[in-house]
TORKOL-4160 file (C-alpha; in steps of 0.2 Angstrom, whole numbers, padded with zeros to 4 digits, m for minus):
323
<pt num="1" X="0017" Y="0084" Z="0025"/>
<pt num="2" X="0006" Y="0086" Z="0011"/>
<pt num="3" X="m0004" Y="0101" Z="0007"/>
<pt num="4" X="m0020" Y="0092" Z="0012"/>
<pt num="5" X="m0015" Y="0088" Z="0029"/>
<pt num="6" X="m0010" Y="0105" Z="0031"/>
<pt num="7" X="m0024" Y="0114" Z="0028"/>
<pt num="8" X="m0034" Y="0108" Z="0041"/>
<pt num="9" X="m0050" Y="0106" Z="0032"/>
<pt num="10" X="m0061" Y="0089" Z="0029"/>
<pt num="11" X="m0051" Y="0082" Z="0014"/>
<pt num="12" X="m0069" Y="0075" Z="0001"/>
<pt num="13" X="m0065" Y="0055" Z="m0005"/>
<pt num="14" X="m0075" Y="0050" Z="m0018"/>
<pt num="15" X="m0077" Y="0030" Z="m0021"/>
<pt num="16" X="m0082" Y="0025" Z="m0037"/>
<pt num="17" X="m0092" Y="0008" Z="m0039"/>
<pt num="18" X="m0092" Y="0001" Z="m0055"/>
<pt num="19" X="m0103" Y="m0015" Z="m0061"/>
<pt num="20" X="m0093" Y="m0031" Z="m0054"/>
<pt num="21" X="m0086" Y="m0021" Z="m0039"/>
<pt num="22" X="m0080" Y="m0033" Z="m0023"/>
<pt num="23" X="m0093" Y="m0028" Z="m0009"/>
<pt num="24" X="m0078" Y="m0029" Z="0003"/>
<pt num="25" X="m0066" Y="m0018" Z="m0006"/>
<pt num="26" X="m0078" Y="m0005" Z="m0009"/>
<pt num="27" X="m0082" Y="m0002" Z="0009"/>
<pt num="28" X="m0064" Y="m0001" Z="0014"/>
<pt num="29" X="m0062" Y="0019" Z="0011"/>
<pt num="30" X="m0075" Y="0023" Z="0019"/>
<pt num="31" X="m0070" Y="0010" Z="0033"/>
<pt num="32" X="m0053" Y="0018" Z="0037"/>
<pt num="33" X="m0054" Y="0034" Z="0031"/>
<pt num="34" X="m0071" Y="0038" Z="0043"/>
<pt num="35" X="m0059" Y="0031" Z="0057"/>
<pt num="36" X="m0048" Y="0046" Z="0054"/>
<pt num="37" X="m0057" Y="0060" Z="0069"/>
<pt num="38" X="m0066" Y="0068" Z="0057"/>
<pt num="39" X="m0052" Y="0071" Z="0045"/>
<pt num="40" X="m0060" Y="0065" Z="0028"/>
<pt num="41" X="m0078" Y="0065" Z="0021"/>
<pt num="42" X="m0080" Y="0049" Z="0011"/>
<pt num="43" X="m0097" Y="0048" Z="m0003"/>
<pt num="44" X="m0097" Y="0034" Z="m0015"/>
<pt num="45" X="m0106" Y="0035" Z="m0034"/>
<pt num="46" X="m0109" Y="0026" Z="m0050"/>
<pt num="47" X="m0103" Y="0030" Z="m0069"/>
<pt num="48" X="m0122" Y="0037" Z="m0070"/>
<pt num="49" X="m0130" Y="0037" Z="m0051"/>
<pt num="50" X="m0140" Y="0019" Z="m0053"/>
<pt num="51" X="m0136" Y="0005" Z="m0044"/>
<pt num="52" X="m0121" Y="m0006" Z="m0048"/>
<pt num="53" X="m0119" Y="m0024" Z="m0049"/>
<pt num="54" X="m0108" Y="m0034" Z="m0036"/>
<pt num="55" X="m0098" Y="m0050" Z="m0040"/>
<pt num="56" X="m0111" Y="m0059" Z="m0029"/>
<pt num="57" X="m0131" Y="m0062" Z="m0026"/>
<pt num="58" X="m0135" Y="m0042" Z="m0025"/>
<pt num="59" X="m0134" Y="m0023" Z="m0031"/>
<pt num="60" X="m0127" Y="m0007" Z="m0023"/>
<pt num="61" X="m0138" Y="0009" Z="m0021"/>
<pt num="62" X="m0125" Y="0025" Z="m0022"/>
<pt num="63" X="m0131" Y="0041" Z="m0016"/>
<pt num="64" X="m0123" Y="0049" Z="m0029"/>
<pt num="65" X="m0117" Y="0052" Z="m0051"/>
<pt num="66" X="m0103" Y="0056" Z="m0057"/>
<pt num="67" X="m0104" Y="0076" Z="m0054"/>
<pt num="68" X="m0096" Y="0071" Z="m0036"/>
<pt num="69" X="m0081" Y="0067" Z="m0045"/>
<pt num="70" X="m0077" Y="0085" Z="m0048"/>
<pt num="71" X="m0078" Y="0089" Z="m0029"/>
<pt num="72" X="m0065" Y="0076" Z="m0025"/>
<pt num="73" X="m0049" Y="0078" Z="m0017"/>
<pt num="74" X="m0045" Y="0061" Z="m0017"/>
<pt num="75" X="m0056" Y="0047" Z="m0030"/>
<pt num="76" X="m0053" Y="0028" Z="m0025"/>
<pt num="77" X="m0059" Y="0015" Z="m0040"/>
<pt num="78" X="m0064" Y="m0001" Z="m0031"/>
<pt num="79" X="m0059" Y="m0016" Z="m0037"/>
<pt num="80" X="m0071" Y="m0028" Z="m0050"/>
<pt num="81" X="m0070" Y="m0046" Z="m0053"/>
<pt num="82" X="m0062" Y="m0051" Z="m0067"/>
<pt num="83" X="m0076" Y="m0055" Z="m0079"/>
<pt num="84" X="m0080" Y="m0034" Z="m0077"/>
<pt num="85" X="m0062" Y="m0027" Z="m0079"/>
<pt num="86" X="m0065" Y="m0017" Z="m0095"/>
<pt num="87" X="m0053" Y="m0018" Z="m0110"/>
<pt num="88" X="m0058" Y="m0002" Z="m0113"/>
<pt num="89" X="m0067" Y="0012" Z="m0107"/>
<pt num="90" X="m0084" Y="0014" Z="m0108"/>
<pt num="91" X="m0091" Y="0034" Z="m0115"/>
<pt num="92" X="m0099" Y="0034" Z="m0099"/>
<pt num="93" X="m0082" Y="0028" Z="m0089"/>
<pt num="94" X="m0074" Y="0040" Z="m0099"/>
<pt num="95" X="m0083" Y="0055" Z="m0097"/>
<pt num="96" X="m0084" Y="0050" Z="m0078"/>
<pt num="97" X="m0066" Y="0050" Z="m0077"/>
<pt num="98" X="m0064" Y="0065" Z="m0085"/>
<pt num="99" X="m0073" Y="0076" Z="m0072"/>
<pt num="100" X="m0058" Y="0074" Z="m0058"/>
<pt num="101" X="m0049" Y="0089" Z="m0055"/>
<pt num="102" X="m0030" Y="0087" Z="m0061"/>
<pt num="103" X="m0026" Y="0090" Z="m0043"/>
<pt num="104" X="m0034" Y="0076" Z="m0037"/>
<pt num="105" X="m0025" Y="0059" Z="m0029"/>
<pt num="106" X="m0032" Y="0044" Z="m0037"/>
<pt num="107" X="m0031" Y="0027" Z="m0030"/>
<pt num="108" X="m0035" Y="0010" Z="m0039"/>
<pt num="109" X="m0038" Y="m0005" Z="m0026"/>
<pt num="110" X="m0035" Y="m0022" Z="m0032"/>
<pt num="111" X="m0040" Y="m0024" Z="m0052"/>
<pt num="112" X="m0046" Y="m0006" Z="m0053"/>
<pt num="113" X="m0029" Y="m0003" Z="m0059"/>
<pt num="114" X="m0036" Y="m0008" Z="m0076"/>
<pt num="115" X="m0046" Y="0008" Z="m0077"/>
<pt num="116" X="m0033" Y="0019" Z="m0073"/>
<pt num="117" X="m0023" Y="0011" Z="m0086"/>
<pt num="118" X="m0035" Y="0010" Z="m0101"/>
<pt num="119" X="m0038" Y="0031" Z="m0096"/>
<pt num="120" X="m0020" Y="0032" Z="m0097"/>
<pt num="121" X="m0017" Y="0038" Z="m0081"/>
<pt num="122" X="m0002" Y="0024" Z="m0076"/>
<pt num="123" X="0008" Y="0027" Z="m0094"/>
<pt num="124" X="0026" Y="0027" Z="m0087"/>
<pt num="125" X="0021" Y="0027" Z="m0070"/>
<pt num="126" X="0026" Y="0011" Z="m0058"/>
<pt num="127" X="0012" Y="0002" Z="m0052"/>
<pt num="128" X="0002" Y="m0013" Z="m0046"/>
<pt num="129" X="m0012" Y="m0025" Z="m0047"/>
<pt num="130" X="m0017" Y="m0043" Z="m0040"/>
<pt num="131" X="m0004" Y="m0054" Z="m0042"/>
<pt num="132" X="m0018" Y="m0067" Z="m0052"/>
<pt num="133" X="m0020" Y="m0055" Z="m0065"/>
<pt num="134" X="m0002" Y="m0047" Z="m0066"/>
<pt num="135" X="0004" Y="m0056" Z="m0081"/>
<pt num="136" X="m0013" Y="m0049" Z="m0093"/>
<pt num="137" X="m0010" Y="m0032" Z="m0086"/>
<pt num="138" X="0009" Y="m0033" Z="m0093"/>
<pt num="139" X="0002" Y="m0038" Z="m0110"/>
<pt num="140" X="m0011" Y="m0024" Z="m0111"/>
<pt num="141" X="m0001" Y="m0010" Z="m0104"/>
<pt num="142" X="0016" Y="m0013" Z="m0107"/>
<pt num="143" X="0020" Y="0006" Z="m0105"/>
<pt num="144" X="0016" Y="0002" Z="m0086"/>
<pt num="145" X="0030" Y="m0003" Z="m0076"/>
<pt num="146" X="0021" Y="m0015" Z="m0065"/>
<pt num="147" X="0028" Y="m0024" Z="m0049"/>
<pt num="148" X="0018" Y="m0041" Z="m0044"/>
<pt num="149" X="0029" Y="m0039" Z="m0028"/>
<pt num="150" X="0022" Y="m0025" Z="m0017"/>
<pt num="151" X="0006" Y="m0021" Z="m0009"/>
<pt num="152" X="0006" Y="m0005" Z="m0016"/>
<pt num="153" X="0014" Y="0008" Z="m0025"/>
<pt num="154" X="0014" Y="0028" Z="m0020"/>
<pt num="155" X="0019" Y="0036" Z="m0039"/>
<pt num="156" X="0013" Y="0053" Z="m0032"/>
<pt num="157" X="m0003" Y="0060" Z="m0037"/>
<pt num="158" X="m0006" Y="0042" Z="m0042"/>
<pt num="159" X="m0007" Y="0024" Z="m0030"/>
<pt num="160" X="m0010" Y="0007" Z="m0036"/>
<pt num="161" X="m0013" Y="m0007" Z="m0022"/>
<pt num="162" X="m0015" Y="m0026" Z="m0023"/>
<pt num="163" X="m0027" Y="m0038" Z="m0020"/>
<pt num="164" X="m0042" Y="m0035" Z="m0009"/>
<pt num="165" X="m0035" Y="m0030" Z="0011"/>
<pt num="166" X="m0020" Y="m0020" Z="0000"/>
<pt num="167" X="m0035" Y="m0007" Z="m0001"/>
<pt num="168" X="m0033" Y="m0006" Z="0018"/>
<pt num="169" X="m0014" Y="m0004" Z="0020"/>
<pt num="170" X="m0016" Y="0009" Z="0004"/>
<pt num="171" X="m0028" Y="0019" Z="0014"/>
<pt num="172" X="m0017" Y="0019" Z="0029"/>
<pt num="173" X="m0003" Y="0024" Z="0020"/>
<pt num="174" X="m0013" Y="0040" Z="0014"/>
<pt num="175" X="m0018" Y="0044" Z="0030"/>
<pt num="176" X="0000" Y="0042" Z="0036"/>
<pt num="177" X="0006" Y="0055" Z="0023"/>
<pt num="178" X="m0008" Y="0067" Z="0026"/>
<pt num="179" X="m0010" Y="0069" Z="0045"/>
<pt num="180" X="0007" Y="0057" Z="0051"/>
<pt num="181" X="0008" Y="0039" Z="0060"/>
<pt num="182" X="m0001" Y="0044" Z="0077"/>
<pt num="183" X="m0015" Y="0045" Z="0069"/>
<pt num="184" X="m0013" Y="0031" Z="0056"/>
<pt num="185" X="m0008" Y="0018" Z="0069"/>
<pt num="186" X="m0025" Y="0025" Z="0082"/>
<pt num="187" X="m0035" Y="0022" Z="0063"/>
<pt num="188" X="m0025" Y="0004" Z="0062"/>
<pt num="189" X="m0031" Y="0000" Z="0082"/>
<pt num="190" X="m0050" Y="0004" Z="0079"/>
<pt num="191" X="m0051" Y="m0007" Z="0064"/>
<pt num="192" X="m0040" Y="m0020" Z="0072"/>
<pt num="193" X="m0030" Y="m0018" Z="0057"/>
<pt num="194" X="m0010" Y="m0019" Z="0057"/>
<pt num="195" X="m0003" Y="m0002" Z="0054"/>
<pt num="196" X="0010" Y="m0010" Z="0043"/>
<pt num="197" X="0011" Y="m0027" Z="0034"/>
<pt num="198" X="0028" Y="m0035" Z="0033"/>
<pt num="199" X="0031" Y="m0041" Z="0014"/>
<pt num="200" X="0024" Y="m0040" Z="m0002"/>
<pt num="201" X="0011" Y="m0047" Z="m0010"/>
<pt num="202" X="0023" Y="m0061" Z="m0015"/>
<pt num="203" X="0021" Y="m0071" Z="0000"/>
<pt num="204" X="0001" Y="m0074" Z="m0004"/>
<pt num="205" X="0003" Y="m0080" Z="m0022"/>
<pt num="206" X="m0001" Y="m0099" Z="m0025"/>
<pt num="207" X="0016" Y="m0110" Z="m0024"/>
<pt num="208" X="0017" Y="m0128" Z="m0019"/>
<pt num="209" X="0017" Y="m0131" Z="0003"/>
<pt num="210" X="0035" Y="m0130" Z="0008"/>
<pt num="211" X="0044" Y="m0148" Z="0012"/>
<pt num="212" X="0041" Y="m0155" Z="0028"/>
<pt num="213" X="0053" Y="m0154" Z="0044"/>
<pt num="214" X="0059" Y="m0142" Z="0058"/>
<pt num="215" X="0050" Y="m0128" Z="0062"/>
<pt num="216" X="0046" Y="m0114" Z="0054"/>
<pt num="217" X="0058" Y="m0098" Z="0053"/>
<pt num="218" X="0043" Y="m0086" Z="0063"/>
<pt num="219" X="0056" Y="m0088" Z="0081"/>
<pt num="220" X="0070" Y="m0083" Z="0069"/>
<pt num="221" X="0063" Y="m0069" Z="0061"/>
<pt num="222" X="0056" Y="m0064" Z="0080"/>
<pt num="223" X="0073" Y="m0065" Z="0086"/>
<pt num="224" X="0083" Y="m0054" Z="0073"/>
<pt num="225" X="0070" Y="m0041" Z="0075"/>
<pt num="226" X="0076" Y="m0040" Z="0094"/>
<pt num="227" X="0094" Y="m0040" Z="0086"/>
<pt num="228" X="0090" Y="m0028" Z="0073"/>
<pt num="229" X="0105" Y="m0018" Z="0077"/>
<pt num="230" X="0119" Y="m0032" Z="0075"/>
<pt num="231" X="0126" Y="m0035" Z="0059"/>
<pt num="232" X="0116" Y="m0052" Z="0056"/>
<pt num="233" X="0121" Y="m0063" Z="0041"/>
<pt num="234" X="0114" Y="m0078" Z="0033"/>
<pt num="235" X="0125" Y="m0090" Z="0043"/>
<pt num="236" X="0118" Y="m0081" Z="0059"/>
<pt num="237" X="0099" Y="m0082" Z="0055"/>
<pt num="238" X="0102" Y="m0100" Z="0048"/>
<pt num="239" X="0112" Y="m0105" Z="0064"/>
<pt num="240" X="0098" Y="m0097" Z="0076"/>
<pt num="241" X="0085" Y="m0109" Z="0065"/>
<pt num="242" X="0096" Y="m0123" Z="0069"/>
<pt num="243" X="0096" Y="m0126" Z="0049"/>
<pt num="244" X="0107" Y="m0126" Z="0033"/>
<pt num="245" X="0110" Y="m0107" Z="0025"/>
<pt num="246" X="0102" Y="m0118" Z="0011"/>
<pt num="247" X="0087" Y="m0125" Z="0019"/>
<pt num="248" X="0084" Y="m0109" Z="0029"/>
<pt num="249" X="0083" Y="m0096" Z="0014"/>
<pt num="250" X="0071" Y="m0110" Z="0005"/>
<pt num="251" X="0061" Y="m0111" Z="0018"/>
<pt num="252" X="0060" Y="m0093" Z="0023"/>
<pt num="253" X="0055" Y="m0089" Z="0006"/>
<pt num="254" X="0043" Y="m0100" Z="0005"/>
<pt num="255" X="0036" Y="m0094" Z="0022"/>
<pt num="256" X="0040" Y="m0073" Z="0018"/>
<pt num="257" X="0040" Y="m0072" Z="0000"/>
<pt num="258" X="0056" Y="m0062" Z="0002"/>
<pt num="259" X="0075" Y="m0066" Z="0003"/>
<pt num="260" X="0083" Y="m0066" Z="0020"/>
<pt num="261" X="0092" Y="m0050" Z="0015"/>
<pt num="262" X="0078" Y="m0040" Z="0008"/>
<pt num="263" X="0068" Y="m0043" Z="0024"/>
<pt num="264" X="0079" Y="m0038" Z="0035"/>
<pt num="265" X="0084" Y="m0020" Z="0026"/>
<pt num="266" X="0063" Y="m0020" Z="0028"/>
<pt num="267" X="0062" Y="m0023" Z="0043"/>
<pt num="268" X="0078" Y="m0010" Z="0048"/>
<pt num="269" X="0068" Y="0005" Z="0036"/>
<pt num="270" X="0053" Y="0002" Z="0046"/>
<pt num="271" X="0062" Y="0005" Z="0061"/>
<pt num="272" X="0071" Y="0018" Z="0058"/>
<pt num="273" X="0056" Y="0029" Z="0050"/>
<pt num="274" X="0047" Y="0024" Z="0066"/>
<pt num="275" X="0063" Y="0032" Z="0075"/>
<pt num="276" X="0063" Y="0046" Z="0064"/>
<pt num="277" X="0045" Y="0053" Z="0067"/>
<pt num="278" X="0048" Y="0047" Z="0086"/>
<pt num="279" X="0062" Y="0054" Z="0091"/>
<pt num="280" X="0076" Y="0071" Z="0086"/>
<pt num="281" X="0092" Y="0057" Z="0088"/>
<pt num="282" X="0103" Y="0060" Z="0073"/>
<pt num="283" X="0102" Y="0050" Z="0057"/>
<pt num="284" X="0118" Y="0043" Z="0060"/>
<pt num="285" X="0113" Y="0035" Z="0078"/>
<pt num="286" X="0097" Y="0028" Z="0072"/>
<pt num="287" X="0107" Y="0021" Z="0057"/>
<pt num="288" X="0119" Y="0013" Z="0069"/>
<pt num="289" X="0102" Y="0006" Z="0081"/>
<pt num="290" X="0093" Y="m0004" Z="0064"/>
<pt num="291" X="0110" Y="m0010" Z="0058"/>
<pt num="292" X="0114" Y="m0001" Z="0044"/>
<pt num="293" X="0135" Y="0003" Z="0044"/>
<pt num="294" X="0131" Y="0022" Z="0042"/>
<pt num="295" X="0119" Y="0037" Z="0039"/>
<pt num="296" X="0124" Y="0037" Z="0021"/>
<pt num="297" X="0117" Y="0019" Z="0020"/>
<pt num="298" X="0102" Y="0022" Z="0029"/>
<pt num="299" X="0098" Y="0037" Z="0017"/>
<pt num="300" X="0102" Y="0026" Z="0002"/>
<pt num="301" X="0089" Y="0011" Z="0008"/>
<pt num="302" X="0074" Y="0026" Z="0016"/>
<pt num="303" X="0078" Y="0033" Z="m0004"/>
<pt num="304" X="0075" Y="0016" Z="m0013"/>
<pt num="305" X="0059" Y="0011" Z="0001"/>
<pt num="306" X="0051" Y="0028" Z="0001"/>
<pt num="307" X="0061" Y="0040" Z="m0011"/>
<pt num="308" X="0065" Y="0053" Z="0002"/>
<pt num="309" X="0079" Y="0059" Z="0012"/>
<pt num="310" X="0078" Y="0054" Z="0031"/>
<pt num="311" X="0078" Y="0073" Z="0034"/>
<pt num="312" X="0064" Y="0076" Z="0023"/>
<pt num="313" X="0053" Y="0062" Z="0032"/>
<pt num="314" X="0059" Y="0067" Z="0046"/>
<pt num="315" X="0050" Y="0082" Z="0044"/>
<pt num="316" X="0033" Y="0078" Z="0034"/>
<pt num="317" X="0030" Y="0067" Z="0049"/>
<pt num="318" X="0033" Y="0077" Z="0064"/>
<pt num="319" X="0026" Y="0091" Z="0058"/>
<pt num="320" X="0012" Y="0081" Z="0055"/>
<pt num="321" X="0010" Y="0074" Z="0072"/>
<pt num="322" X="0014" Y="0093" Z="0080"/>
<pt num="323" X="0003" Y="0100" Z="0070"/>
């Protein structure tokens, strides 16, 4: 767990708006994190304490300038529409920037990861952005590893998130990491909200309507979470569909925006990090519930999806809900 959940105290989030901010995606921090009992303070301001322009028909009031920034523990940049996203920073961006702490988190939603980029704050870092916008970001920062594929990146101190509702799941996440997934999921139920989304960002990008004819691969995919813990191939997923392997990995593609393959080992990590938090069964027996062949697989796959040991999440997460 981290230090923040830890202490106990009200953790300060600091939202800045910036001119061509998304109305939407600058109301979800507040949204989610003042869901959290009591657990974050969230205040929102302005490169210089005015109003900002929205992307639509009207301005935002703030309550606050950019001395707020200081006092944060976590900033979140909201998104902008695309004719706003600056090539470069601003003096007064600039300067606003500067006043976070070096110990503070800092989260982009949506196209804000253009101003963490142009500060320099994503140099060598994995990260993300809309998927619309991706292939500009790669030409201006190309010392940013950027994945079009996820709905967000955790690098750390710094998190990246994808279009628009990615806001939601990164704000989620956070509250997940700092005060565990009782809480995260009770955030998730009061905002009708799922506590995780399955996929990537992949399966919402523009591609041509899949060919028509049987049915969809949803009863499939329904099924093999119910037989999660059987070694399921291809051939079996494709024979449930009543389908070709062929036909079936197109369409569930199509559908998914993910191989067959990397769904399932998805689908088997969420289950077994819901297992570790829920339950003291050894690594090995949960491994051998989600269908991974062994513990040492199941700690490779949580490594690669999370970059931490089962043991390690294991810990961060019951603490949390102990705690």
């Amino acid at each position: 767990m981290s230090e923040r959940g830890a202490s106990g105290r009200t953790e300060r989030v600091v939202v800045l708006a910036l001119d061509g901010v998304y109305p939407f995606e600058l109301g979800i921090p507040s949204r989610i994190f003042g869901a959290a009992d009591g657990h974050y303070q969230v205040l929102t301001c302005s490169v210089d304490g005015r109003p900002v322009r929205s992307n639509t028909d009207f301005t935002i009031g703030v309550q606050h300038g950019p001395e707020i920034l200081a006092t944060a523990d976590t900033v979140v940049v909201a998104s902008m529409a695309t004719a706003y996203i600056p090539t470069e920073l601003s003096p007064e961006l600039a300067a606003a920037l500067a006043l976070i702490r070096p110990d503070a988190r800092i989260v982009s939603i949506c196209t804000a990861a253009f101003v963490l980029a142009a500060a320099g704050l994503l140099d060598g870092r994995r990260a993300t952005t809309h998927w619309q916008v991706t292939e500009a970001f790669r030409r201006m920062y190309p010392r940013v590893d950027v994945d079009p594929d996820v709905l967000f990146v955790d690098d750390g101190r710094v998190l990246t998130s994808a279009g628009a509702a990615s806001g939601v799941d990164v704000c989620l996440h956070i509250v997940r990491i700092d005060h565990g997934s009782e809480l995260a999921n009770a955030v998730a139920r009061r905002c009708v909200v799922p506590p995780f989304r399955d996929g990537g960002q992949a399966q919402y990008i523009e591609q041509p309507v899949p060919e028509s004819g049987p049915a969809s691969t949803a009863a499939t995919r329904a099924w093999a979470l119910e037989h999660l813990g059987e070694p399921l191939t291809l051939s079996d997923l494709a024979r449930h569909a009543r389908m070709s392997r062929r036909t079936f990995a197109r369409r569930f593609g199509d559908e998914v925006g993910l191989s067959p393959g990397r769904w399932l080992i998805q689908q088997r990590v969420a289950r077994a990090r819901h297992l570790l938090e829920s339950t003291d069964l050894p690594v090995d027996q949960i491994a051998a519930q989600v269908g991974f062949a062994t513990g040492a697989s199941l700690r490779q796959h949580l490594h690669a999806a999370i970059g931490v040991s089962p043991q390690a999440y294991r810990r961060t997460f019951q603490a949390a809900t102990v705690r």
